[in-house]
C-alpha positions in Angstrom: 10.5 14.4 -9.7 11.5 14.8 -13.6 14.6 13.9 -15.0 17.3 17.4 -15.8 17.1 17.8 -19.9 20.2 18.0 -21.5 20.4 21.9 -22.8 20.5 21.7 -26.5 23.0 24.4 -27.8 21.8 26.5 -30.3 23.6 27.6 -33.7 23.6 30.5 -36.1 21.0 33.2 -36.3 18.8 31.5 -33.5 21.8 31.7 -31.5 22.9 35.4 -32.3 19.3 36.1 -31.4 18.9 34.4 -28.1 22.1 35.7 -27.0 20.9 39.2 -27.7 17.5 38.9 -26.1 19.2 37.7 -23.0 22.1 40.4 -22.8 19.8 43.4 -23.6 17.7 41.5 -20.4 21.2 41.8 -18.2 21.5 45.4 -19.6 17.7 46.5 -18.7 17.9 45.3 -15.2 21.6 46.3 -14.5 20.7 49.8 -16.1 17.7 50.4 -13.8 20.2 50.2 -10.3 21.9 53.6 -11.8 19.6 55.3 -13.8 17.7 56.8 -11.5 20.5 58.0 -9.3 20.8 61.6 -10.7 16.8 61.7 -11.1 16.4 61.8 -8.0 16.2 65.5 -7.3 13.6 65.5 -10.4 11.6 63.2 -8.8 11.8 64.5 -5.8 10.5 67.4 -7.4 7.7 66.6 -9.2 6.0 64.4 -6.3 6.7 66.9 -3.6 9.2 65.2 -0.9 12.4 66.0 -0.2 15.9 64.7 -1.7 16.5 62.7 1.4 13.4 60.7 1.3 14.0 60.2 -2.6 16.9 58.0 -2.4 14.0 55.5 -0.9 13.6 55.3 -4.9 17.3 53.7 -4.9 16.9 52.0 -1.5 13.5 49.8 -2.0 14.9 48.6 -5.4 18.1 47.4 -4.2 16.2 45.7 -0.9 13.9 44.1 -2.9 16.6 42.5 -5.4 18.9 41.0 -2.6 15.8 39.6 -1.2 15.0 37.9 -4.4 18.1 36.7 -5.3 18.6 33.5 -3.4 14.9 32.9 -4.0 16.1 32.4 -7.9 17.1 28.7 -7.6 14.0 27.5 -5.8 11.2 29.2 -8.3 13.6 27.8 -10.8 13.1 24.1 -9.8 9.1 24.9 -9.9 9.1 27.0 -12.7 11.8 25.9 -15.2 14.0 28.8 -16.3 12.6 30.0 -18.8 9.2 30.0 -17.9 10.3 31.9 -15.1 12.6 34.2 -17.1 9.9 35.6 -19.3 7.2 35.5 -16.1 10.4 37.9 -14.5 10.5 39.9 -17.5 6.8 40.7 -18.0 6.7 41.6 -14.3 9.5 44.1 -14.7 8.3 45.7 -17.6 4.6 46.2 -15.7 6.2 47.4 -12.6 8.4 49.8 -14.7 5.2 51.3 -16.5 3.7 51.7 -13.1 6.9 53.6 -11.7 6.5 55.8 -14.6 2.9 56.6 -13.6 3.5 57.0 -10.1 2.4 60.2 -8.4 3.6 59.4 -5.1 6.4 58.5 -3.2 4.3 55.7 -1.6 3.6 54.3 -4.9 6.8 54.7 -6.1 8.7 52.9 -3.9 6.2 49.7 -4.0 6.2 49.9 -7.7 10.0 50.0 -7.3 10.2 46.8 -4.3 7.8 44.9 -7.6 10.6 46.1 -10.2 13.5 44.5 -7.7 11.8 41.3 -6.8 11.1 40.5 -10.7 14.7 41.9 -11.5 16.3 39.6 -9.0 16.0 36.4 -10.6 16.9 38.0 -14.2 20.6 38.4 -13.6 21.4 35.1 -12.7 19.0 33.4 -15.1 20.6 35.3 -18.0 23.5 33.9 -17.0 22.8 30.3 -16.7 20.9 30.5 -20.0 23.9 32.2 -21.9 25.8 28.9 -20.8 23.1 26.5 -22.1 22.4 27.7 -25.3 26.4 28.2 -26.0 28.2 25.3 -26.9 30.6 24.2 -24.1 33.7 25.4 -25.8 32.2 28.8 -26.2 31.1 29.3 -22.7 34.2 31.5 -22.5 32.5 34.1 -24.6 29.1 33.6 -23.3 30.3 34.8 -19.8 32.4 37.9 -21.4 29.3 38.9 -23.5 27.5 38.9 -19.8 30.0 40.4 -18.1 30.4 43.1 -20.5 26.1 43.7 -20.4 26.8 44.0 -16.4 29.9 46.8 -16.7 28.5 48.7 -19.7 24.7 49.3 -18.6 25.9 50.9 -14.8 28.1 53.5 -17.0 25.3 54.4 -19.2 22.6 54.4 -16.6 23.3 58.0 -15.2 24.3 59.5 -18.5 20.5 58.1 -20.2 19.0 59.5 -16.1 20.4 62.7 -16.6 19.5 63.1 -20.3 15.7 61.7 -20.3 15.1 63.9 -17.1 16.5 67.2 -18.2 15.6 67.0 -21.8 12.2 64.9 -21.1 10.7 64.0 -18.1 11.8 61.4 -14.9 8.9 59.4 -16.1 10.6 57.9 -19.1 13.5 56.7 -17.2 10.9 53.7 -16.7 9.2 53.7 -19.6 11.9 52.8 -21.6 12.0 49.6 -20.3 8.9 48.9 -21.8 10.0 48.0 -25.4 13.2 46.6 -24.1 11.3 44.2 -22.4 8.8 43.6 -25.4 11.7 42.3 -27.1 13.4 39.8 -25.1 9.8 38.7 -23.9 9.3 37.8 -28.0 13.0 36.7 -28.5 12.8 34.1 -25.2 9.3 33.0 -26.3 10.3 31.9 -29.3 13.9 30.9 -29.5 14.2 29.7 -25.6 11.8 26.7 -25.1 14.2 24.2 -26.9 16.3 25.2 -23.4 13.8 24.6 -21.1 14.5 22.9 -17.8 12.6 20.3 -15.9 10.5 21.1 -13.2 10.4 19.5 -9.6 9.1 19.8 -6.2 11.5 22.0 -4.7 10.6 22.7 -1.2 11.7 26.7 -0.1 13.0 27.4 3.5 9.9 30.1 4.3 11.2 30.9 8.1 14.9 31.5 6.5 13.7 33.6 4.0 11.3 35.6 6.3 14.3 36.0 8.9 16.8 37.3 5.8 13.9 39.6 4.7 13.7 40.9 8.3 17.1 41.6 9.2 18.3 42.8 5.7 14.9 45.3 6.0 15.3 46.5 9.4 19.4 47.2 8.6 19.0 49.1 5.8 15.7 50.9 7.1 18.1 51.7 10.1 21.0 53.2 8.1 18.9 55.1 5.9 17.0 56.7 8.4 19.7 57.2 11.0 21.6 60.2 10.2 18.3 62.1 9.8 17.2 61.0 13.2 20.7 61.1 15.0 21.9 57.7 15.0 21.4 55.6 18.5 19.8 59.0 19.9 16.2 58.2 18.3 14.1 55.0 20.1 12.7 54.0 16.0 16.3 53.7 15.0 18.0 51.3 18.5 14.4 49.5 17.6 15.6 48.6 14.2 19.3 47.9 15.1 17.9 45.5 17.7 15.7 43.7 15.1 18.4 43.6 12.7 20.8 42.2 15.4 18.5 39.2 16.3 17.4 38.4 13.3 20.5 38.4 11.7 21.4 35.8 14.4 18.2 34.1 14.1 18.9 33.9 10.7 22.2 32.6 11.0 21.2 29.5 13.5 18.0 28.7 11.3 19.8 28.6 8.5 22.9 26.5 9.6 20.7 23.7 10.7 17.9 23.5 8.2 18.1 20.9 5.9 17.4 22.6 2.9 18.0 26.2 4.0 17.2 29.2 1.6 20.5 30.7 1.5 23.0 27.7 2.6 25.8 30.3 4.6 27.7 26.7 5.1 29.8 27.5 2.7 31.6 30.5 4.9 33.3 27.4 6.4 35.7 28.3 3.4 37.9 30.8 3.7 38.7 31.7 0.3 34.7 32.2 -0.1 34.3 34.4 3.1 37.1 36.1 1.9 36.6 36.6 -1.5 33.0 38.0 -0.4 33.6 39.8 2.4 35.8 42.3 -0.1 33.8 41.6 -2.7 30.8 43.7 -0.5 33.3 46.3 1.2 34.0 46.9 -2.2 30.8 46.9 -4.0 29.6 48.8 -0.9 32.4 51.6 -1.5 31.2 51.8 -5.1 27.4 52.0 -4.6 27.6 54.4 -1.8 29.3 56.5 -4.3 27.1 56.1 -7.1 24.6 57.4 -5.1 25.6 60.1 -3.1 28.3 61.7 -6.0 25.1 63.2 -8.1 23.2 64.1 -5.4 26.1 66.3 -4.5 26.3 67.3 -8.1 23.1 68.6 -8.4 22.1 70.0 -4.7 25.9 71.7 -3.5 27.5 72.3 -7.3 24.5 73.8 -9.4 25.2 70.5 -12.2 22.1 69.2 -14.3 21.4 66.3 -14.0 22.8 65.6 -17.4 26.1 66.6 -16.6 25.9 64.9 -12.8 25.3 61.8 -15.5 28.3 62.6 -17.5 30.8 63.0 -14.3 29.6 59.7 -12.5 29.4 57.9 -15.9 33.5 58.1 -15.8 33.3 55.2 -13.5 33.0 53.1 -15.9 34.8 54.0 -19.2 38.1 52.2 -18.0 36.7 49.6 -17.1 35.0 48.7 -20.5 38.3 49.6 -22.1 40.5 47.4 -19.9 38.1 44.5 -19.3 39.6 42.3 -22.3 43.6 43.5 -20.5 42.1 42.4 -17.3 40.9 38.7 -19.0 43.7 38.5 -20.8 46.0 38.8 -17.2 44.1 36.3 -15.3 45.1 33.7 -16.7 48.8 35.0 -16.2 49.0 36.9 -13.0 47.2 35.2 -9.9 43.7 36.8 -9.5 44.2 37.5 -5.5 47.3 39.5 -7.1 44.3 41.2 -9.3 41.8 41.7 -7.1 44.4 43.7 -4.2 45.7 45.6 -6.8 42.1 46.8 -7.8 40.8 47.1 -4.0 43.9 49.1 -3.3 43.8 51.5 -6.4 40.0 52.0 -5.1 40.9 52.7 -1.7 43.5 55.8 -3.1 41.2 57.0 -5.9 38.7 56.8 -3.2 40.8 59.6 -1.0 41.3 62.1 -4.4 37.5 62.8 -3.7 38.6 64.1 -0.4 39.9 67.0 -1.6 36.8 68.4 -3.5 35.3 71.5 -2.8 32.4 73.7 -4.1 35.1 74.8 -6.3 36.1 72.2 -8.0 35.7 72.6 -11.7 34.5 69.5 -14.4 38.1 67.1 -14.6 38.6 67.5 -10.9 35.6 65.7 -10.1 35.7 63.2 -13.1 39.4 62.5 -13.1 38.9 59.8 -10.0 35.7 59.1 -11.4 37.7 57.4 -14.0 40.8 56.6 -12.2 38.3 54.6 -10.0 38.0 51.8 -12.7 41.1 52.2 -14.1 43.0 49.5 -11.9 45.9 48.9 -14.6 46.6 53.1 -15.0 49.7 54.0 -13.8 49.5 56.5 -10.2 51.5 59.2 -11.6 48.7 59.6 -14.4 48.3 63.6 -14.4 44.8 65.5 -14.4 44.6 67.2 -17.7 44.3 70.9 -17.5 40.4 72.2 -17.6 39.6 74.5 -20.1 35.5 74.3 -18.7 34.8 76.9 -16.6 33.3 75.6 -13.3 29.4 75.2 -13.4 29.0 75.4 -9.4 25.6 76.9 -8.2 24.8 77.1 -11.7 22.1 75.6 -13.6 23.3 75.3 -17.0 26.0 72.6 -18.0 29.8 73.8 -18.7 30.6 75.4 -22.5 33.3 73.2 -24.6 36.5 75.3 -25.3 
């Protein structure tokens, strides 16, 4: 086993460079979990299968990432970071090209499964590589330039789906990680190495990490396939809840008593962490589900392009941009458990606006909680400004201005 290197901080342009090259990274992979959302009638579309089937586009991605994930730490130790970091980037960018030349949902979906498995690793390694090449009193900004690359990329994801697929065609909404990735490949070659880390003989948990891939599989194979095959009435669907039962138990009994488990659940003994996480995923789930069904809606029940499907969901996310340095500059005043009901809470009632939409609705009705969603510090009796766009339901042309 090597010794850990001491990260050398860079300086100046090298610096300005590297930190680009890994936040455009962040950005390209955090893009590529929304932009396809409002493609996904397009795609469905042009390959022949129906919308239902297409959110597999959405599903397999998302799969394949969690899976990855705690895998991150292990191929790190045998790797080094940035070896692996630029291995995860030229992956993406060939399984991107290969999404784009997909003619069938088959392909699509494996192409999608290689895309999540290589982006896994590239969110946390952008990350941990910010922090090395900043200088220790910097690592404040380093985190808010990442955290910035993580809010702003889900916000434009659906605006650039919509746009490419009505103006273009679905195709490019993977091809234009291709030069993306070019770049940061060139940028981490050449300005990364100095931050390399050691490599040692990690040893990976296989059985945990086949359990995990099991139960998380079977659960999510089982809720996408469940209301199409009425729930608990269909024998495929009890046959995955059953899996996903025991081998989330199996899982949890492996991985409790291995000695150097793949994902080391210990740490729920805490419970601030299980906390802290178990909102943290009602939350995100709220969100996601969302993000995924809101377009859908859009485009299938409302007549909206997929362009202007992309500019209603893409509301989400303008407050949040806007208050993200308020939000910073609170949490080191007001106690962040303070912050984070205050924000679950303002989702939960933004969250019940959307249950009055109808087919009827017209453009600021359905974007107005779209953007109170993220606006956690804007005040309740905020009032929805008077429409002057005609609704665009069962249309399929996007609203005039004026």
């Amino acid at each position: 086993m090597t010794h850990a290197r001491i990260p050398t901080a860079l300086t100046g342009a090298p610096l300005l460079l590297a930190a680009l090259a890994l936040a455009l990274s962040n950005f390209m992979v955090m893009l590529d979990t929304t932009i396809a959302n409002v493609s996904v009638p397009h795609i469905a579309g042009s390959i022949g299968i129906s919308p239902n089937q297409g959110t597999w586009i959405i599903t397999s991605y998302s799969v394949a990432e969690a899976i990855c994930v705690p895998l991150t730490g292990f191929l790190t130790a045998r790797l080094g970071s940035v070896r692996l970091f630029i291995g995860a980037l030229i992956g993406f960018a060939l399984f991107s090209m290969l999404c784009g030349f997909s003619t069938s949902l088959g392909m699509l979906i494996a192409c999608r499964i290689g895309q999540g498995f290589c982006g896994g690793p590239l969110m946390p390694l952008t990350q941990t590589l910010l922090l090395r090449i900043f200088p220790k009193e910097r690592h404040s900004q380093a985190l808010t330039l990442w955290a910035m690359t993580t809010v702003v990329a889900p916000i434009l994801g659906p605006i650039l789906g919509g746009v490419i697929s009505d103006n273009w065609s679905w195709h490019w909404i993977f091809f234009i990680n291709l030069p993306v990735a070019a770049g940061c490949v060139v940028g981490a070659w050449l300005l990364l190495r100095s931050v390399e880390t050691a490599r040692t003989t990690a040893r990976i948990d296989t059985i945990g990490l086949g359990l995990l891939a099991i139960w998380i599989a079977s659960l999510q194979i089982m809720l996408d396939l469940g209301h199409d095959r009425d729930w608990f009435a269909d024998p495929a669907i009890v046959t995955l809840a059953v899996i996903a039962a025991i081998g989330f138990a199996l899982f949890c009994a492996w991985e409790f008593t291995a000695s150097e488990p793949a994902v080391d659940i210990r740490i729920f003994r805490h419970r601030g962490f299980t906390v802290g996480t178990v909102a943290q995923a009602l939350a995100y789930g709220t969100f996601f589900a969302s993000a995924v069904i809101i377009p859908q809606w859009l485009q299938a029940s409302l007549g909206y392009t997929a362009t202007w499907s992309g500019y209603t969901t893409a509301f989400t996310g303008v407050a949040a941009v806007l208050l993200a340095p308020v939000v910073g500059r609170l949490s080191s005043r007001v106690d962040l458990r303070v912050l984070v009901c205050f924000g679950i809470l303002w989702l939960g009632g933004t969250t019940l606006l959307r249950g009055h939409w109808t087919s009827d609705a017209d453009f600021w009705s359905l974007a107005l909680p779209q953007l109170l969603q993220a606006s956690a510090c804007r005040s309740s009796s905020s009032r929805s400004p008077r429409s002057r766009w005609p609704r665009c339901a069962r249309r399929k042309r996007s609203p005039p201005l004026g």
